[in-house]
Phi, psi and omega in degrees: 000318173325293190291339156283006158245350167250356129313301185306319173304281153344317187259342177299291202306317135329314211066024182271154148273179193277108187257122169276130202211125158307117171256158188249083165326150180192122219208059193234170169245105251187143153286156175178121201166099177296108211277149185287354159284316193259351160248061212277334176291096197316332217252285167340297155308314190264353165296312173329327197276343189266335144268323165301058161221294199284341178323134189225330198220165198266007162252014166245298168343293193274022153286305190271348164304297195309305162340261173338319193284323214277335184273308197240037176077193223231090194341150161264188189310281244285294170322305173328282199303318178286001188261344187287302188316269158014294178288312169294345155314291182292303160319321183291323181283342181286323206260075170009046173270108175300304178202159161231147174215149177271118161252113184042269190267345176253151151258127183269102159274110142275133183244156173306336204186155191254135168245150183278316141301328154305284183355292218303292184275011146287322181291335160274354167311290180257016200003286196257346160312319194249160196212117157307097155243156187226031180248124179108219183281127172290143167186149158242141203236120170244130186297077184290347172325139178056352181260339189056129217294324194272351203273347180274330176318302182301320176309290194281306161340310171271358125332308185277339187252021162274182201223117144352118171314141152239160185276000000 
């Protein structure tokens, strides 16, 4: 939320417009943070955070990894992990996923709507690992035990963004 009021700002200042996009919450546990030994320049972190917030795609990543490699040496894990969050974000939001959060063993999806295909190619992603409930706020809950939380991530996201075969 920070970095979507200091981007709104930032393009105010400009004179740009503001463009509103379905954002995805994502709430897990992971370092995923840019530590002040590998950035120390406060104004510098944080143009860092505002572009690994826009990532979209694995060819934005790996541009702001090379970046990062190229200014300030070879990012730690703790960078690694927000720039993975950051992209798997941004991907959950394009497949109307609202948020995610980790409960213990689980990744909590919620989405605006259950697409059944979308459902459909998690369940052959990860099979018996994922679960539906639709008493409260509808979510599917995929089970990460032994799997590690960005790598289920990574999974059911790229589950959810295939394209239907067609026949």
């Amino acid at each position: 939320m920070y970095l979507q009021l200091l981007d709104e700002a930032v393009r105010e200042q400009r004179g740009e417009k503001t463009v509103h996009k379905e954002e995805c919450l994502v709430d897990v546990k992971i370092n995923a943070f840019i530590p002040e030994k590998y950035i120390s320049n406060q104004a510098q972190r944080v143009d860092c955070y505002r572009k690994i917030a826009r990532i979209e795609t694995d060819e934005d990543a790996e541009d702001i990894t090379d970046e990062l490699i190229d200014r300030y040496g070879e990012p730690p894990e703790s960078v690694l992990g927000l720039i993975d969050v950051a992209r798997y974000r941004n991907r959950a939001a394009s497949c109307e996923v609202s948020e995610i959060t980790q409960n213990g063993d689980d990744l909590v999806f919620y989405m605006t709507k259950f697409d059944m295909t979308r459902l459909g190619n998690v369940t052959k992603a990860v099979g018996k690992r994922m679960r539906l409930e639709t008493i409260g706020r509808p979510r599917m809950l995929v089970n990460v035990k032994g799997m590690g939380v960005l790598d289920a991530m990574k999974t059911v996201i790229a589950a959810m963004t295939e394209m239907p075969q067609q026949n």
